[in-house]
mmCIF file of the N, C-alpha and C atoms, coordinates in Angstrom:
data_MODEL
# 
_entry.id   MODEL 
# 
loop_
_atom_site.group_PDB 
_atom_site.id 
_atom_site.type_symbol 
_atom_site.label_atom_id 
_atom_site.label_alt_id 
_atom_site.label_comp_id 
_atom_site.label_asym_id 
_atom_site.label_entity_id 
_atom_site.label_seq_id 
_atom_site.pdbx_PDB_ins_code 
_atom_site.Cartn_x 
_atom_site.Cartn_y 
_atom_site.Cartn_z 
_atom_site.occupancy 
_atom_site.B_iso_or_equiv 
_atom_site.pdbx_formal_charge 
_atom_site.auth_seq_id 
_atom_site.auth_comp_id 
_atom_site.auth_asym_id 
_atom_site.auth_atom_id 
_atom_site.pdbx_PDB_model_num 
ATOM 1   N N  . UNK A 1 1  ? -65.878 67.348 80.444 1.00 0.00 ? 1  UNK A N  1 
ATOM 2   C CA . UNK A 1 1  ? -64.804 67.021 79.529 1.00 0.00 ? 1  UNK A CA 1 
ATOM 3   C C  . UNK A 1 1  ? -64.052 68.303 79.158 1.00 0.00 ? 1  UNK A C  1 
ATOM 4   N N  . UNK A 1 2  ? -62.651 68.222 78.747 1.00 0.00 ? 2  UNK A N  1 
ATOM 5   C CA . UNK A 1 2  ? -62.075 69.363 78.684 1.00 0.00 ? 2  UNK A CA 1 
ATOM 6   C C  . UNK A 1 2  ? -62.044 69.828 77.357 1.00 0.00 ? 2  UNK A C  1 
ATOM 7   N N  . UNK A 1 3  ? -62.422 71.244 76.906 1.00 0.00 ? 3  UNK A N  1 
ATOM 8   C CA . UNK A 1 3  ? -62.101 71.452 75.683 1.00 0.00 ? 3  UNK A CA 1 
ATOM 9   C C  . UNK A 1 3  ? -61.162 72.595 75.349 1.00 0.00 ? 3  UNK A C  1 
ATOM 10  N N  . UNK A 1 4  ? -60.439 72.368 74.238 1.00 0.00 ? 4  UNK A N  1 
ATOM 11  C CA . UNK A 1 4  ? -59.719 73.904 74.404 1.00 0.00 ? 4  UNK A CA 1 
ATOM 12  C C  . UNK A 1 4  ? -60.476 75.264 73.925 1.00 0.00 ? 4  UNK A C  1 
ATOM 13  N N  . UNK A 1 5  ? -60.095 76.161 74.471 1.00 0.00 ? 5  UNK A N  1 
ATOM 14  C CA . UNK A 1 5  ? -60.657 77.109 74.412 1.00 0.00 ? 5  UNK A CA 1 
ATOM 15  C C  . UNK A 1 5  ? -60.505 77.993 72.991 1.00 0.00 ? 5  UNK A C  1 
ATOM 16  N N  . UNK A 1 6  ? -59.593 77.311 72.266 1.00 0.00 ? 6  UNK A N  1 
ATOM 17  C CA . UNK A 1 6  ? -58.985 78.074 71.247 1.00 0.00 ? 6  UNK A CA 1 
ATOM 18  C C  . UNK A 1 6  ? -58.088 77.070 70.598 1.00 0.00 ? 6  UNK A C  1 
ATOM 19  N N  . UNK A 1 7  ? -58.892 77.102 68.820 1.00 0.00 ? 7  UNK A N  1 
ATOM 20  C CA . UNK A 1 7  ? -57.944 75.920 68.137 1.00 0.00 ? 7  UNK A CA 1 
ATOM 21  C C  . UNK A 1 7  ? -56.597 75.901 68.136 1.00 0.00 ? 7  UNK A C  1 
ATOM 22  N N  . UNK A 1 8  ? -55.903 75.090 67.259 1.00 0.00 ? 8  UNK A N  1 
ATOM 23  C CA . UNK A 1 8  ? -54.161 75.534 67.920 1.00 0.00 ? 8  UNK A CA 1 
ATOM 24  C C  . UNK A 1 8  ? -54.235 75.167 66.092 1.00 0.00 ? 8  UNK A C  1 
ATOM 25  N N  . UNK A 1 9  ? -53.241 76.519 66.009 1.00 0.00 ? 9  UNK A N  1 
ATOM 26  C CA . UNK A 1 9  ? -52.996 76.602 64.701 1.00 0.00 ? 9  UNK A CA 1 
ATOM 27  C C  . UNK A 1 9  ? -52.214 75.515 63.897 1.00 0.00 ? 9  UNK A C  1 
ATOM 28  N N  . UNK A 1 10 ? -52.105 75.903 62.958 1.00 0.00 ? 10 UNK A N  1 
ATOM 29  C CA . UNK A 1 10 ? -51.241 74.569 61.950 1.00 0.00 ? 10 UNK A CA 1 
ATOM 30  C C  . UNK A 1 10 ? -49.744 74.922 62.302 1.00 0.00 ? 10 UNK A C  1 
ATOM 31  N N  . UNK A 1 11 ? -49.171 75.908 62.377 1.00 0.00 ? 11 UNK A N  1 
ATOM 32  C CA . UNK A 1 11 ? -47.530 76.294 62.726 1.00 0.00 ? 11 UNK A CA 1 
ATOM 33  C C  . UNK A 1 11 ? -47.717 75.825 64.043 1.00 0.00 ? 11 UNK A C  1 
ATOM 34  N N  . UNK A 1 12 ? -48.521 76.504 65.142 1.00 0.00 ? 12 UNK A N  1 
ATOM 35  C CA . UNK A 1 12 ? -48.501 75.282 66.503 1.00 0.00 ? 12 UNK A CA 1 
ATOM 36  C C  . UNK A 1 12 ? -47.957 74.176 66.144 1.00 0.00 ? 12 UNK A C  1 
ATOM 37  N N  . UNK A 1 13 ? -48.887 73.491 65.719 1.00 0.00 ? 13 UNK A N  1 
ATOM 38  C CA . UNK A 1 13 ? -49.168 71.713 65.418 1.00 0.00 ? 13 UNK A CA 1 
ATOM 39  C C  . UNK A 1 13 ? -48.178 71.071 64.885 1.00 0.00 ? 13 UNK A C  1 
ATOM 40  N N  . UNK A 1 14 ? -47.990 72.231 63.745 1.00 0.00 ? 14 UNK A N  1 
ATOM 41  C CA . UNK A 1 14 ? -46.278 71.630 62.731 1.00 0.00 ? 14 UNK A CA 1 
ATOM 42  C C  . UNK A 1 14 ? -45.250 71.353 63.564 1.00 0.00 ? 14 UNK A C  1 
ATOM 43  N N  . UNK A 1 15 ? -45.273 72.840 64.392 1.00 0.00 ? 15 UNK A N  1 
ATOM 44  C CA . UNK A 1 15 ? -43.413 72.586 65.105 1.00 0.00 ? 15 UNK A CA 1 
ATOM 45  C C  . UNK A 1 15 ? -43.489 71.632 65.828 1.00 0.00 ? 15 UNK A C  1 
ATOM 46  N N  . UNK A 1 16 ? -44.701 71.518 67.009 1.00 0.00 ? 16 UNK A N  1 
ATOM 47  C CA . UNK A 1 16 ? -44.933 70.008 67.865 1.00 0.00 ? 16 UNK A CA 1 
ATOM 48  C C  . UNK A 1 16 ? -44.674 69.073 67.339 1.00 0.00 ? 16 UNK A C  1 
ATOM 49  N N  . UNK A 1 17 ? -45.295 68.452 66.238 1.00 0.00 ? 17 UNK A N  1 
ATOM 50  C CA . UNK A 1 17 ? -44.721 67.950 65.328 1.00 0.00 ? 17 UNK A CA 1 
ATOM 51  C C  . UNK A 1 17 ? -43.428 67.241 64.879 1.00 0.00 ? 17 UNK A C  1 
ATOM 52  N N  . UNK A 1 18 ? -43.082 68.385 64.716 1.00 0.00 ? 18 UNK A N  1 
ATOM 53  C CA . UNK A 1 18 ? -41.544 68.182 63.983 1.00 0.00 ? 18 UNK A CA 1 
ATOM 54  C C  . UNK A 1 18 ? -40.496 67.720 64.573 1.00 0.00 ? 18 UNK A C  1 
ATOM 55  N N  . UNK A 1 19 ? -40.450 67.221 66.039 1.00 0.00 ? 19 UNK A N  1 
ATOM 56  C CA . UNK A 1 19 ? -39.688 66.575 66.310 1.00 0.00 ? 19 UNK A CA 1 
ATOM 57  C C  . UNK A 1 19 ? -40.331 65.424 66.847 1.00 0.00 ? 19 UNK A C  1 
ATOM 58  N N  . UNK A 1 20 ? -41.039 64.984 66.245 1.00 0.00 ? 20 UNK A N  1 
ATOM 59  C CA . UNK A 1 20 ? -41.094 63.424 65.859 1.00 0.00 ? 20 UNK A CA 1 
ATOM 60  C C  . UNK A 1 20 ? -40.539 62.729 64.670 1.00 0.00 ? 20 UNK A C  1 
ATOM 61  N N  . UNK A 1 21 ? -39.337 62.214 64.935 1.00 0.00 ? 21 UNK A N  1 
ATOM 62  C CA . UNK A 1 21 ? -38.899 61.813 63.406 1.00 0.00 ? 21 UNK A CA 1 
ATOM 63  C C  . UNK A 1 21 ? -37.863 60.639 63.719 1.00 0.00 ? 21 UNK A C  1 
ATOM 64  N N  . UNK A 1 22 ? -37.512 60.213 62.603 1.00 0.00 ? 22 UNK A N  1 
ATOM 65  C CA . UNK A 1 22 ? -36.469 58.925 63.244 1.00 0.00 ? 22 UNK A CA 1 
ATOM 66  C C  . UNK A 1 22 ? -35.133 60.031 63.353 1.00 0.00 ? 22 UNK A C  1 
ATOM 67  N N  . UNK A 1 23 ? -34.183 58.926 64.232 1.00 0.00 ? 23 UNK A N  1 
ATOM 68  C CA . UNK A 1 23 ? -32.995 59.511 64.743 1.00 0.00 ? 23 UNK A CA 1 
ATOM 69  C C  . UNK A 1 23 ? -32.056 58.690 63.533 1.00 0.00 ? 23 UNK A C  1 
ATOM 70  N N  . UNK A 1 24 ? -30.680 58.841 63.165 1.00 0.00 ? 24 UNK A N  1 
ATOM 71  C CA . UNK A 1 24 ? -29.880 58.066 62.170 1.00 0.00 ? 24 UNK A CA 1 
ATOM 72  C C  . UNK A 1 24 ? -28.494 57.250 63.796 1.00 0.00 ? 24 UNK A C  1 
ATOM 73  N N  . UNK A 1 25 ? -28.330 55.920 63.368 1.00 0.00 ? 25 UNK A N  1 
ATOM 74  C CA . UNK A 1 25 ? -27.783 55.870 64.057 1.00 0.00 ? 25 UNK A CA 1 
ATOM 75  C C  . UNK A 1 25 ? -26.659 56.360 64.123 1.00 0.00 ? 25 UNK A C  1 
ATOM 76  N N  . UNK A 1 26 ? -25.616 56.183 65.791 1.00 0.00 ? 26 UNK A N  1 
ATOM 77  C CA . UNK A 1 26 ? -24.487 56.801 65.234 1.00 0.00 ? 26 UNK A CA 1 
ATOM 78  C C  . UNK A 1 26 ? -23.556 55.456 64.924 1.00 0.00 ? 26 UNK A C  1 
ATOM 79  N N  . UNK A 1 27 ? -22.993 55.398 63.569 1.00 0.00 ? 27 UNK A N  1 
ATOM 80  C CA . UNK A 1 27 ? -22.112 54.365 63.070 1.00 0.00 ? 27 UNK A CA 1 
ATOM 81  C C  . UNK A 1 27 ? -20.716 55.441 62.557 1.00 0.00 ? 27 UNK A C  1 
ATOM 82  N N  . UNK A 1 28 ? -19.659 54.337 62.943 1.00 0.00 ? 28 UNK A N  1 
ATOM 83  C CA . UNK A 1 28 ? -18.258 54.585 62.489 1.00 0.00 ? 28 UNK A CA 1 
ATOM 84  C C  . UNK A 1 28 ? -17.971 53.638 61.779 1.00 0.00 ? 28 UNK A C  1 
ATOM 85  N N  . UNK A 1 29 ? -16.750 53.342 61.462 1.00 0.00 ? 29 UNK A N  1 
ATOM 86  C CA . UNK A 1 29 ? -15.799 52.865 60.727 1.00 0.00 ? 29 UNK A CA 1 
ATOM 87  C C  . UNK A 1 29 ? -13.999 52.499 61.425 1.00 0.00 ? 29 UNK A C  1 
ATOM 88  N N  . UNK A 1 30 ? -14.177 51.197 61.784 1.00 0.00 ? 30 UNK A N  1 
ATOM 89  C CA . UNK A 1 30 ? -13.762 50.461 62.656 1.00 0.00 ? 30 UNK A CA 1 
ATOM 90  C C  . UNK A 1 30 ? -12.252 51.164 61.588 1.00 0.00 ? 30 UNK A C  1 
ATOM 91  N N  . UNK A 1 31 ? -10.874 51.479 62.368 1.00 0.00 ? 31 UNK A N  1 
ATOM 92  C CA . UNK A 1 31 ? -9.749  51.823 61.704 1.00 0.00 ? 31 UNK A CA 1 
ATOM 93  C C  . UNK A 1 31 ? -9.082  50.586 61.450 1.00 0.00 ? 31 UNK A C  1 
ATOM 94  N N  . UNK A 1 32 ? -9.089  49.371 62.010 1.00 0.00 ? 32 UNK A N  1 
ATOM 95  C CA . UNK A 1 32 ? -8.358  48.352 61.830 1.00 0.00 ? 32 UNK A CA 1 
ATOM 96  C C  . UNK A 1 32 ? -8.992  46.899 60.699 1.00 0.00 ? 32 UNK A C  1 
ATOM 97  N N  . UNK A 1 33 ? -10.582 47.598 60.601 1.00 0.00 ? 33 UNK A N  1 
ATOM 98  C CA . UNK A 1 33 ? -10.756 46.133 59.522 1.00 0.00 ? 33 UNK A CA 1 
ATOM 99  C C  . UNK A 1 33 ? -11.477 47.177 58.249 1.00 0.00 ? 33 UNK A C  1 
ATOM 100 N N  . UNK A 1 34 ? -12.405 48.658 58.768 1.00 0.00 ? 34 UNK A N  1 
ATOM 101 C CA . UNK A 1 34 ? -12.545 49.375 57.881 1.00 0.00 ? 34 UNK A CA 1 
ATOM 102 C C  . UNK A 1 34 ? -14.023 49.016 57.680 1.00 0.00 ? 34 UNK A C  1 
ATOM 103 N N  . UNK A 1 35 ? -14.776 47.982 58.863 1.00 0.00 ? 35 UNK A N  1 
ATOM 104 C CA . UNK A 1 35 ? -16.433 48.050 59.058 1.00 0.00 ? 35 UNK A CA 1 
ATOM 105 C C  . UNK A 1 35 ? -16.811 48.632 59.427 1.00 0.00 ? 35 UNK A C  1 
ATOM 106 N N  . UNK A 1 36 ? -17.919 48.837 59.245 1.00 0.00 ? 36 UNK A N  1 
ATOM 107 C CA . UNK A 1 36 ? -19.004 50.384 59.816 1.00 0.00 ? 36 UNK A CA 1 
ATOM 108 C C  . UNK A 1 36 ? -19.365 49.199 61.210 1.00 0.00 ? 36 UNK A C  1 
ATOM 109 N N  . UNK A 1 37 ? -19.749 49.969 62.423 1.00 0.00 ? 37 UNK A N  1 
ATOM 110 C CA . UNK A 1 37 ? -20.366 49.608 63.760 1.00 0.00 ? 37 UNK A CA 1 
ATOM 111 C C  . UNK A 1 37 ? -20.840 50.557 64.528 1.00 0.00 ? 37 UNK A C  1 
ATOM 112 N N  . UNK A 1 38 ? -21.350 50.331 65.605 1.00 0.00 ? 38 UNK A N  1 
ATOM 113 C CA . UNK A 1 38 ? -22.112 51.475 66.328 1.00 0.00 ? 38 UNK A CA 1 
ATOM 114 C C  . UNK A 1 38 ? -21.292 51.986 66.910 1.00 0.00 ? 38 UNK A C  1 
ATOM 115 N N  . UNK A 1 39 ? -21.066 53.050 67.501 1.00 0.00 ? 39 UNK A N  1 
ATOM 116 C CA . UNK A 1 39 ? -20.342 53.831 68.191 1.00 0.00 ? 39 UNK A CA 1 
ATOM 117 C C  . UNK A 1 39 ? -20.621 53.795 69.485 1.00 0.00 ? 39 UNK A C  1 
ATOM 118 N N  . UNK A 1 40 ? -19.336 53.696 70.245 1.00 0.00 ? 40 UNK A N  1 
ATOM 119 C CA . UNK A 1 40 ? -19.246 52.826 71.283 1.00 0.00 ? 40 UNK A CA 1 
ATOM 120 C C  . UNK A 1 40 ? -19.686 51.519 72.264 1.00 0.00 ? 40 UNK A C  1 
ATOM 121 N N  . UNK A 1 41 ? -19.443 50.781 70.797 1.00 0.00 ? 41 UNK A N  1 
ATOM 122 C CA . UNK A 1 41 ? -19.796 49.344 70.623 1.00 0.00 ? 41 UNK A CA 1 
ATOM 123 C C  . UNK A 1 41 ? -19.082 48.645 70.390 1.00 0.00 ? 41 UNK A C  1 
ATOM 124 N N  . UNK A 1 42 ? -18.334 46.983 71.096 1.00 0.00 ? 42 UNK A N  1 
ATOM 125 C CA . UNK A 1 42 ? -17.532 46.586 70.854 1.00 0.00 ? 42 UNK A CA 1 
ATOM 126 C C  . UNK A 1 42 ? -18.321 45.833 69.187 1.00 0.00 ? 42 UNK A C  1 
ATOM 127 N N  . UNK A 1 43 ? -16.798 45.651 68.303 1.00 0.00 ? 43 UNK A N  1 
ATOM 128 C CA . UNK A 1 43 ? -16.954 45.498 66.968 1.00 0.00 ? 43 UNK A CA 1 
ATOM 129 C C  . UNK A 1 43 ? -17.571 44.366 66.739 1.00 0.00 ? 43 UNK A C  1 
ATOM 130 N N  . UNK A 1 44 ? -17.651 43.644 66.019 1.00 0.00 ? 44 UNK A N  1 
ATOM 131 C CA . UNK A 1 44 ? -17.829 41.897 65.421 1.00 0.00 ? 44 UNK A CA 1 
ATOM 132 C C  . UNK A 1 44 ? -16.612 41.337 65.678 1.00 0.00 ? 44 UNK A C  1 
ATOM 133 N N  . UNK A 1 45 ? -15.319 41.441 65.475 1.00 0.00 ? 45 UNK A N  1 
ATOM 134 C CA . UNK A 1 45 ? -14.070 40.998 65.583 1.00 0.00 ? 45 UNK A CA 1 
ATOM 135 C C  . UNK A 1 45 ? -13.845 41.147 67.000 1.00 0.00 ? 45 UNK A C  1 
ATOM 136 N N  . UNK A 1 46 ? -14.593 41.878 67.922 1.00 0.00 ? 46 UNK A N  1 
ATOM 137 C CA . UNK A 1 46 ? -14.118 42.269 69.600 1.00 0.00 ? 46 UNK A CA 1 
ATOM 138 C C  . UNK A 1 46 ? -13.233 42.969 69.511 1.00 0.00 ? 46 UNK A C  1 
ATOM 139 N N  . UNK A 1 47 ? -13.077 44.050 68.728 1.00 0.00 ? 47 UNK A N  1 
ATOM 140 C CA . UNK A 1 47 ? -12.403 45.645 68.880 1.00 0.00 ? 47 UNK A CA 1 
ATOM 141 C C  . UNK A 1 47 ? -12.725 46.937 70.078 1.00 0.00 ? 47 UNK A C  1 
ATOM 142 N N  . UNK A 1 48 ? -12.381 47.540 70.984 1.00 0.00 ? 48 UNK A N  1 
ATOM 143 C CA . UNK A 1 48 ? -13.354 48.399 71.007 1.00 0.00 ? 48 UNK A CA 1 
ATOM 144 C C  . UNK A 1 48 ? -11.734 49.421 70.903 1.00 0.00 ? 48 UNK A C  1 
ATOM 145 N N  . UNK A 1 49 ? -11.776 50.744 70.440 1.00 0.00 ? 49 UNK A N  1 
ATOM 146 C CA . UNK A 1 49 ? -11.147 51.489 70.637 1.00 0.00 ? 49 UNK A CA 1 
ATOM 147 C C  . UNK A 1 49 ? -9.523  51.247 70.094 1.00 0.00 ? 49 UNK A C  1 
ATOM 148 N N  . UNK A 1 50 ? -9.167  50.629 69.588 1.00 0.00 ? 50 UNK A N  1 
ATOM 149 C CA . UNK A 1 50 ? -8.418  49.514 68.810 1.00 0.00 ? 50 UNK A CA 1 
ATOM 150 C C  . UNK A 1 50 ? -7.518  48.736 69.557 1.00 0.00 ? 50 UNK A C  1 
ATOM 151 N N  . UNK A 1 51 ? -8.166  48.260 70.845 1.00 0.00 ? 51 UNK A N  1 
ATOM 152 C CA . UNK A 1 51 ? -7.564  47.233 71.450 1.00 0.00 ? 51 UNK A CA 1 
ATOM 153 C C  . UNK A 1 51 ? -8.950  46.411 71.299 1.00 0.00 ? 51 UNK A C  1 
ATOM 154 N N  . UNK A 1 52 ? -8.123  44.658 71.656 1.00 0.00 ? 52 UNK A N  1 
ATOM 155 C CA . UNK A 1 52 ? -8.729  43.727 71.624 1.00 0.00 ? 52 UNK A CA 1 
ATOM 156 C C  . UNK A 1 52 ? -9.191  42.995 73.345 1.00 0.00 ? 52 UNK A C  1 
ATOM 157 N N  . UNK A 1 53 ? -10.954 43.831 73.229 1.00 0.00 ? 53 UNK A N  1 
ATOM 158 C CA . UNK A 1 53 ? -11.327 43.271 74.601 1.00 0.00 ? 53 UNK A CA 1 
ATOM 159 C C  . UNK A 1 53 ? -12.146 42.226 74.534 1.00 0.00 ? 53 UNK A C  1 
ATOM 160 N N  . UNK A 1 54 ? -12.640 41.299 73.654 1.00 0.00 ? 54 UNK A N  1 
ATOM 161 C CA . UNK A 1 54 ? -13.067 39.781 73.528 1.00 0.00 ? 54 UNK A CA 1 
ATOM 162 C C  . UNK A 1 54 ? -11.958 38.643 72.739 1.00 0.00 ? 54 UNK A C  1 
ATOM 163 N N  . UNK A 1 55 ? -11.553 37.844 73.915 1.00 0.00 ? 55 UNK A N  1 
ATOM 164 C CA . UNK A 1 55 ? -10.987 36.808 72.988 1.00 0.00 ? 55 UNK A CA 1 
ATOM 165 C C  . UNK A 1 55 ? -11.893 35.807 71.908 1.00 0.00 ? 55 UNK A C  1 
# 
């Protein structure tokens, strides 16, 4: 079985660590109704980019 040869410190461990974390999504703010949506996502209304690509 493998063992390490040498503990791994707490600053090791922390920084490994530290990028485990949640991400925030990315949301905008649609210019034509003024809703927040995901970014580069067509809207709820079928906006994308402020033309209308869902009838």
């Amino acid at each position: 079985m493998a063992v390490p040869a040498r503990r791994t410190s707490k600053t090791k461990k922390n920084s490994r660590r530290g990028q485990q974390k949640l991400k925030q999504p990315a949301i905008s703010i649609d210019a034509r109704t003024g809703e927040y949506h995901l970014s580069h996502h067509v809207s709820a209304d079928g906006y994308y980019n402020g033309q209308k690509v869902i009838k």
